[in-house]
C-alpha positions as a Markdown table, in Angstrom:
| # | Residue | x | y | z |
|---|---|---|---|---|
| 1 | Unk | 16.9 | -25.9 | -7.7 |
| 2 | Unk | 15.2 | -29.0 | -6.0 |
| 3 | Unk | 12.4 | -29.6 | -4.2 |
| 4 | Unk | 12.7 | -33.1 | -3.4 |
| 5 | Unk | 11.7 | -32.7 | 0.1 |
| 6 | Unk | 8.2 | -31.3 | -0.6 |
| 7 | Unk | 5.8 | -34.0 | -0.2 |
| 8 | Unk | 3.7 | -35.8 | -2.7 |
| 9 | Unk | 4.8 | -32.4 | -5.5 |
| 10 | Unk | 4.3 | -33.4 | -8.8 |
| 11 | Unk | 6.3 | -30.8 | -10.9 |
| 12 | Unk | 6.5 | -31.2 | -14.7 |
| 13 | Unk | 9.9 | -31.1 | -16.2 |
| 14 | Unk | 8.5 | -28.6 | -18.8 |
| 15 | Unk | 7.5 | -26.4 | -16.3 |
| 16 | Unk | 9.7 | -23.1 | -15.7 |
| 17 | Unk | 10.0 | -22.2 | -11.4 |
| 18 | Unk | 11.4 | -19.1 | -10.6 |
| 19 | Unk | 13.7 | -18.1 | -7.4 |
| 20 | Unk | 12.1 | -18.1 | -4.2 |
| 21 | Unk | 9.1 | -20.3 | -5.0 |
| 22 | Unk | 7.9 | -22.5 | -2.3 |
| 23 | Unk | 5.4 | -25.6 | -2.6 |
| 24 | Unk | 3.1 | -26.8 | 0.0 |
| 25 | Unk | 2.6 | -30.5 | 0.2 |
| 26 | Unk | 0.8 | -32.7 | -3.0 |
| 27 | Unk | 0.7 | -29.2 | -5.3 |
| 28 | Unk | 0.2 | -30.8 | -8.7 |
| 29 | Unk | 2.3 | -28.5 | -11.6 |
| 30 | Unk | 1.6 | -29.4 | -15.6 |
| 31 | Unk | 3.5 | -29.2 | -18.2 |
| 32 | Unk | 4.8 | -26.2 | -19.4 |
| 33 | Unk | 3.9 | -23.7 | -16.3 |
| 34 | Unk | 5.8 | -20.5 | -16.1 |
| 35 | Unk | 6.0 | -19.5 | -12.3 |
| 36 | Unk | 8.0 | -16.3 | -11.4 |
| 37 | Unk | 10.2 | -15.6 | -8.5 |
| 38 | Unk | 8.6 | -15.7 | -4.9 |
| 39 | Unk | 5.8 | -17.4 | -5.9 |
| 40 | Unk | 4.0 | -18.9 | -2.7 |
| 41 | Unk | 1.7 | -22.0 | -3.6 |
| 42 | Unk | 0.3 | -23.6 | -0.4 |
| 43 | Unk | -1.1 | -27.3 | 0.2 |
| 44 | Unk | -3.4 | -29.4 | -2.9 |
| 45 | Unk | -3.0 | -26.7 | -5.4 |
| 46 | Unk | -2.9 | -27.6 | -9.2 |
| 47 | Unk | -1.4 | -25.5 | -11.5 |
| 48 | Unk | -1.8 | -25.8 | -15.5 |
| 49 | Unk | -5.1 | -28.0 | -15.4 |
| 50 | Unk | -6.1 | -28.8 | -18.9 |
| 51 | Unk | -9.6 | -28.2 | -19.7 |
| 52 | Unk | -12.1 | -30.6 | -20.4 |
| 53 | Unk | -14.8 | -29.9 | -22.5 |
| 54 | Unk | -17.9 | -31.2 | -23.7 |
| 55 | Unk | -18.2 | -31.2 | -27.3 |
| 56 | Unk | -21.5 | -28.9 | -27.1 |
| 57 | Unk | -19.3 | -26.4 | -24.8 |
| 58 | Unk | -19.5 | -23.1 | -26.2 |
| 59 | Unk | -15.9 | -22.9 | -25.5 |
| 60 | Unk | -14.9 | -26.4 | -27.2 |
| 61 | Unk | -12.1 | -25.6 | -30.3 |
| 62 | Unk | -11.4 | -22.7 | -29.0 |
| 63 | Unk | -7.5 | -22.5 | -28.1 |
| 64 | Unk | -6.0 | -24.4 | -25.4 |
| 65 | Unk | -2.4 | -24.9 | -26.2 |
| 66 | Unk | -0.7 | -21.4 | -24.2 |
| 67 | Unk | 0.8 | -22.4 | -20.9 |
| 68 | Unk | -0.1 | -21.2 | -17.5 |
| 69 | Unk | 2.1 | -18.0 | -16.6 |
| 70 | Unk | 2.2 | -16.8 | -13.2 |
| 71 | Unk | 3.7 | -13.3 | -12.4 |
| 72 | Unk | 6.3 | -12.5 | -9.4 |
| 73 | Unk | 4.8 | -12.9 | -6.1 |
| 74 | Unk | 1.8 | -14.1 | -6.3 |
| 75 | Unk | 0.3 | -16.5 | -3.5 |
| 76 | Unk | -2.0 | -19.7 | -4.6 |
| 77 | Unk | -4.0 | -20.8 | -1.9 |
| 78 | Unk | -4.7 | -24.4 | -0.3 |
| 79 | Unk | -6.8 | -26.6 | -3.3 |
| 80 | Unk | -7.2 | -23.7 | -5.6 |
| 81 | Unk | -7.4 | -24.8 | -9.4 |
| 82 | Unk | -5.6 | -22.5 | -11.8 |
| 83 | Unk | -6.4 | -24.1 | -15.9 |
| 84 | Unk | -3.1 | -23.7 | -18.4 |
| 85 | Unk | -3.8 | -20.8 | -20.7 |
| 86 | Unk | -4.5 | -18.4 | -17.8 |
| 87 | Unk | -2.3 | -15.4 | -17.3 |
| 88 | Unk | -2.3 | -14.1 | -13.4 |
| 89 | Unk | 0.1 | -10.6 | -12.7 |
| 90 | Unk | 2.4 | -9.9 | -9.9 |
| 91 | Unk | 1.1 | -9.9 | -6.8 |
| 92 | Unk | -2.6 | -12.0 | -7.7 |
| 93 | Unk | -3.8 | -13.7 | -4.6 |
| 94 | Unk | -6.0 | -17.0 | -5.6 |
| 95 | Unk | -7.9 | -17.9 | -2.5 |
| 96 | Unk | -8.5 | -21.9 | -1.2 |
| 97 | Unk | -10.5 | -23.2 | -3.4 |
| 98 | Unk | -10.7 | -21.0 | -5.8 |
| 99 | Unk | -11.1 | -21.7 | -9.4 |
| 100 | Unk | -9.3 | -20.3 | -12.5 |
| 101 | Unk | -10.3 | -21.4 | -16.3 |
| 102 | Unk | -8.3 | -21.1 | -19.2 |
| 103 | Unk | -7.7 | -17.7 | -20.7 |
| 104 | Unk | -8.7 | -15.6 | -18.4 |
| 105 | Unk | -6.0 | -12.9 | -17.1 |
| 106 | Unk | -6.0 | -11.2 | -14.0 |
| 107 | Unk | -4.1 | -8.0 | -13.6 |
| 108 | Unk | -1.5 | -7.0 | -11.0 |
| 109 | Unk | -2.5 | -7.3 | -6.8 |
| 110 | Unk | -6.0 | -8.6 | -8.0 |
| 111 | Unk | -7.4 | -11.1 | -4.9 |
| 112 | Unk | -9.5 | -14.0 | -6.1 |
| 113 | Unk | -11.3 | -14.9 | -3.0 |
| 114 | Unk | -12.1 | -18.5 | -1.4 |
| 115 | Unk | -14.2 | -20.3 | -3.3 |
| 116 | Unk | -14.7 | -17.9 | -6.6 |
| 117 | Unk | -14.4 | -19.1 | -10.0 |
| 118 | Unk | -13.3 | -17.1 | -13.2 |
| 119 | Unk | -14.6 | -18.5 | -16.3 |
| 120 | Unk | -12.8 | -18.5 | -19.4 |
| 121 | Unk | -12.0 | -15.6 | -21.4 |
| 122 | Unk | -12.4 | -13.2 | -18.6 |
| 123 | Unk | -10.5 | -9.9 | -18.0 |
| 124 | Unk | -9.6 | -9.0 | -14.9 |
| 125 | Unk | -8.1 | -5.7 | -13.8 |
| 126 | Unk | -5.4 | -4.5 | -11.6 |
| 127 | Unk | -6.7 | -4.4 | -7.6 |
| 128 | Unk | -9.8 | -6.3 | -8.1 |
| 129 | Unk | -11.5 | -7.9 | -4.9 |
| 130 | Unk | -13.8 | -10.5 | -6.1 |
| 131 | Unk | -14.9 | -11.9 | -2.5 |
| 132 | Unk | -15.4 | -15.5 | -1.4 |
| 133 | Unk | -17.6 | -17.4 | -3.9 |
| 134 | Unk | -17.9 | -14.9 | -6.5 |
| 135 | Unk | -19.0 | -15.9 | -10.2 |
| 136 | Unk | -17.8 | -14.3 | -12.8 |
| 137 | Unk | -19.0 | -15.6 | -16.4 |
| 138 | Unk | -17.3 | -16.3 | -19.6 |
| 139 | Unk | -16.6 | -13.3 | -21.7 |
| 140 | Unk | -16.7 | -10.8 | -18.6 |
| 141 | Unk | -14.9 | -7.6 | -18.6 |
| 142 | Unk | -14.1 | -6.4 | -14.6 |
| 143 | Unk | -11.7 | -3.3 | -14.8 |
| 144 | Unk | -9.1 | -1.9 | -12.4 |
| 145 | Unk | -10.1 | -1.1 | -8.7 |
| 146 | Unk | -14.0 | -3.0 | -8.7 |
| 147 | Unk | -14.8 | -4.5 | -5.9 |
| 148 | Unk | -17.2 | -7.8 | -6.1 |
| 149 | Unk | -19.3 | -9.2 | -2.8 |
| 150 | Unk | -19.5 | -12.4 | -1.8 |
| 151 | Unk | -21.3 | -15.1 | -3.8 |
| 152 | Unk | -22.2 | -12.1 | -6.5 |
| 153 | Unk | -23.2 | -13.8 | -9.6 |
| 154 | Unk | -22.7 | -12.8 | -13.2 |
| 155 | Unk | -24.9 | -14.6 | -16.1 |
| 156 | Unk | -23.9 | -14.6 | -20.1 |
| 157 | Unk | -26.7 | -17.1 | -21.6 |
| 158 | Unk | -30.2 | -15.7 | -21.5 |
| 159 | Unk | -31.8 | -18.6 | -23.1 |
| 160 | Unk | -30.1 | -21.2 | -20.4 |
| 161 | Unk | -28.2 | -23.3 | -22.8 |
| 162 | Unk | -31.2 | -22.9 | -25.4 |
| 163 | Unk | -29.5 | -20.3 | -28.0 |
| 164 | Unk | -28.5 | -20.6 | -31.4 |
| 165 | Unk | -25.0 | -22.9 | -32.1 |
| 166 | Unk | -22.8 | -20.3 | -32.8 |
| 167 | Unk | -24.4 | -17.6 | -30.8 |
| 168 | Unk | -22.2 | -15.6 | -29.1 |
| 169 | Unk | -22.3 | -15.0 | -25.0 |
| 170 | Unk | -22.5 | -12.3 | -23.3 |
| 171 | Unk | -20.5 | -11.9 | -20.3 |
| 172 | Unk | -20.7 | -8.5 | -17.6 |
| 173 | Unk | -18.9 | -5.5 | -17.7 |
| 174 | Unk | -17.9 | -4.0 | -14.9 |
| 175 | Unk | -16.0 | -0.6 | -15.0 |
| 176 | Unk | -13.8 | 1.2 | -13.1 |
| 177 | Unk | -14.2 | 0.9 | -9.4 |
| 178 | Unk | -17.6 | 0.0 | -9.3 |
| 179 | Unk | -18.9 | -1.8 | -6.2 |
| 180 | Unk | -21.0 | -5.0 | -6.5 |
| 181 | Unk | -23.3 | -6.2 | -3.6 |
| 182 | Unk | -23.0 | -9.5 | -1.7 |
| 183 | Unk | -25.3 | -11.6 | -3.3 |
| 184 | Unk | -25.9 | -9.4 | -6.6 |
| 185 | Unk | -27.2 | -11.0 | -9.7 |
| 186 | Unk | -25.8 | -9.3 | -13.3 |
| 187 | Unk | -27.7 | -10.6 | -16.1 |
| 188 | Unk | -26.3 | -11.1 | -19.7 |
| 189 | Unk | -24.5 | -8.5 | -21.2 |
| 190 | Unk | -25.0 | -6.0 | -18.3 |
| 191 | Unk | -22.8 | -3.3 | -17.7 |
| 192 | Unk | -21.8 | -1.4 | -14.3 |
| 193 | Unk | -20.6 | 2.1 | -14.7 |
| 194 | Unk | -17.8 | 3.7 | -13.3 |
| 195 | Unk | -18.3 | 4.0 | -9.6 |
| 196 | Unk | -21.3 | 2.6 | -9.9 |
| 197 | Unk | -23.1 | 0.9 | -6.3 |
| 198 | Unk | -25.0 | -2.2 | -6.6 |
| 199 | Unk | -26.8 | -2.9 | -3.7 |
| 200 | Unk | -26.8 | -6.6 | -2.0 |
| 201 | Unk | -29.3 | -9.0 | -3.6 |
| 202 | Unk | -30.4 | -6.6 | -6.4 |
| 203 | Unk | -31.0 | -8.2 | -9.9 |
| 204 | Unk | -29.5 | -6.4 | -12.0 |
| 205 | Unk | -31.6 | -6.8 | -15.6 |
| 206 | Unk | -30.2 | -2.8 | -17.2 |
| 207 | Unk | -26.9 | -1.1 | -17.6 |
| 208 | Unk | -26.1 | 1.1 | -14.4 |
| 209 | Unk | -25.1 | 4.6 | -15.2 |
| 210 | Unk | -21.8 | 5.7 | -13.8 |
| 211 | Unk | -22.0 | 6.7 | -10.1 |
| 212 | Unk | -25.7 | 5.2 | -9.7 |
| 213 | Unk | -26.5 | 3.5 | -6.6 |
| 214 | Unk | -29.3 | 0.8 | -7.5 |
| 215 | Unk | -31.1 | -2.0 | -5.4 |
| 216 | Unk | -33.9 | -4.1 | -5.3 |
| 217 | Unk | -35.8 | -6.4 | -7.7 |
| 218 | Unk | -35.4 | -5.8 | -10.7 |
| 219 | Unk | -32.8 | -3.3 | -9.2 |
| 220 | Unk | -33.5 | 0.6 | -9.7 |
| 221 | Unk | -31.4 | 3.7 | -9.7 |
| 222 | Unk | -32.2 | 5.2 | -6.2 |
| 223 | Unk | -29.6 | 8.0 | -6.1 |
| 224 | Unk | -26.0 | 9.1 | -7.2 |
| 225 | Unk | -22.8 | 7.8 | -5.3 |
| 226 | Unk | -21.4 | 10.5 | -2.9 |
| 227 | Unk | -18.6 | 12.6 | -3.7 |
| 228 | Unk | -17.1 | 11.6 | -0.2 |
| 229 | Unk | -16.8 | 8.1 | -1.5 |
| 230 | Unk | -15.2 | 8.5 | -4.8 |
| 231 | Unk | -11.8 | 6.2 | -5.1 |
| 232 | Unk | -9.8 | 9.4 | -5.0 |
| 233 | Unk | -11.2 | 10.3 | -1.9 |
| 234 | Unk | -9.5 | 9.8 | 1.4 |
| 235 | Unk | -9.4 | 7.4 | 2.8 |
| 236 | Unk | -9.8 | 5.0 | 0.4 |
| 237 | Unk | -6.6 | 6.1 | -1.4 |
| 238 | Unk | -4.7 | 4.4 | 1.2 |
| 239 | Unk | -6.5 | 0.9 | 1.2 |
């Protein structure tokens, strides 16, 4: 297989391309990038970025040798940034622009919208939506089915880059099929319960109970999700 005739492609010779990829013009692949069959990967994308780290990161000597590995199908938008180490499942949609550090892994027809950035050592779950410009921080957990709004923030430092060397972060945890607000703010270490409801802007400074619709300022439990809307409810079984 040759792709010759895709513009300005830089592929590595160490990289592994599976049947039925197709580039877009000036994609950049690194060294040692597995990409599985019918991958789509549209104009200005990078694949297999190293990191690089300042020596103070709270990431720096942590493991950055494991290669880029992109499952079957998945479609990697105009400019999006995708680090080596990270692991993305069939079906992942990467959004333009969007940004994807090492180790993080997200599960199977997960969409990574424009302009969102997954930090290292994040887990991501099967269906996630994390909408344009999301942040999800370092050492998050997001399960299967969440959904994220856009530019929703999560936090994992409380001191802002004053802590202890050697003290670990604490990234969000978002369970099962909770819903996150447009505009949301999670503070270290929070965690979202099972169909949980955060409403849009609410700083969210406590864990959320599962099924607990909160809002506001610090953000406050104001009632229990519905049954209607449950993920096992129609319609949102077929969506």
């Amino acid at each position: 297989m040759t792709f010759s005739d895709v513009p300005g492609l830089v592929l590595s010779p160490t990289a592994t391309v599976g049947e039925g990829v197709t580039f877009g013009a000036h994609v950049v692949v690194h060294d040692d990038v597995v990409i599985g069959d019918g991958v789509r990967i549209q104009d200005g994308a990078v694949l297999g970025k190293p990191p690089t780290l300042s020596p103070r990161s709270s990431f720096a000597g942590a493991d950055t040798a494991a290669p880029l590995v992109i499952g079957d199908g998945v479609a990697i938008c105009t400019h999006a940034v995708v680090f080596a180490g990270a692991q993305l499942a069939a079906g992942v949609i990467v959004g333009d622009h969007a940004v994807i550090r090492e180790r993080a892994v997200i599960g199977a027809d997960s969409v990574v919208g424009r302009g969102a950035t997954v930090d290292p050592d994040v887990t991501i779950g099967a269906r996630v939506r994390l909408q344009s410009h999301v942040y999800v921080t370092g050492g998050s957990v997001v399960e299967d089915d969440v959904f994220v709004g856009p530019c929703a923030v999560t936090t994992n430092d409380d001191t802002m880059a004053r802590h202890p060397p050697g003290a670990p972060l604490r990234g969000a945890t978002l369970r099962r099929a909770c819903r996150i607000g447009g505009g949301a703010v999670l503070t270290p270490g929070v965690e979202i319960g099972e169909e949980a409801f955060v409403a849009a802007g609410a700083v969210v400074t406590t864990d959320v109970p599962s099924r607990a619709i909160v809002m506001g300022v610090p953000a406050r439990v104001v009632r229990r999700v519905p049954d209607s809307e449950l993920l096992e409810r129609e319609p949102w079984t077929s969506t």
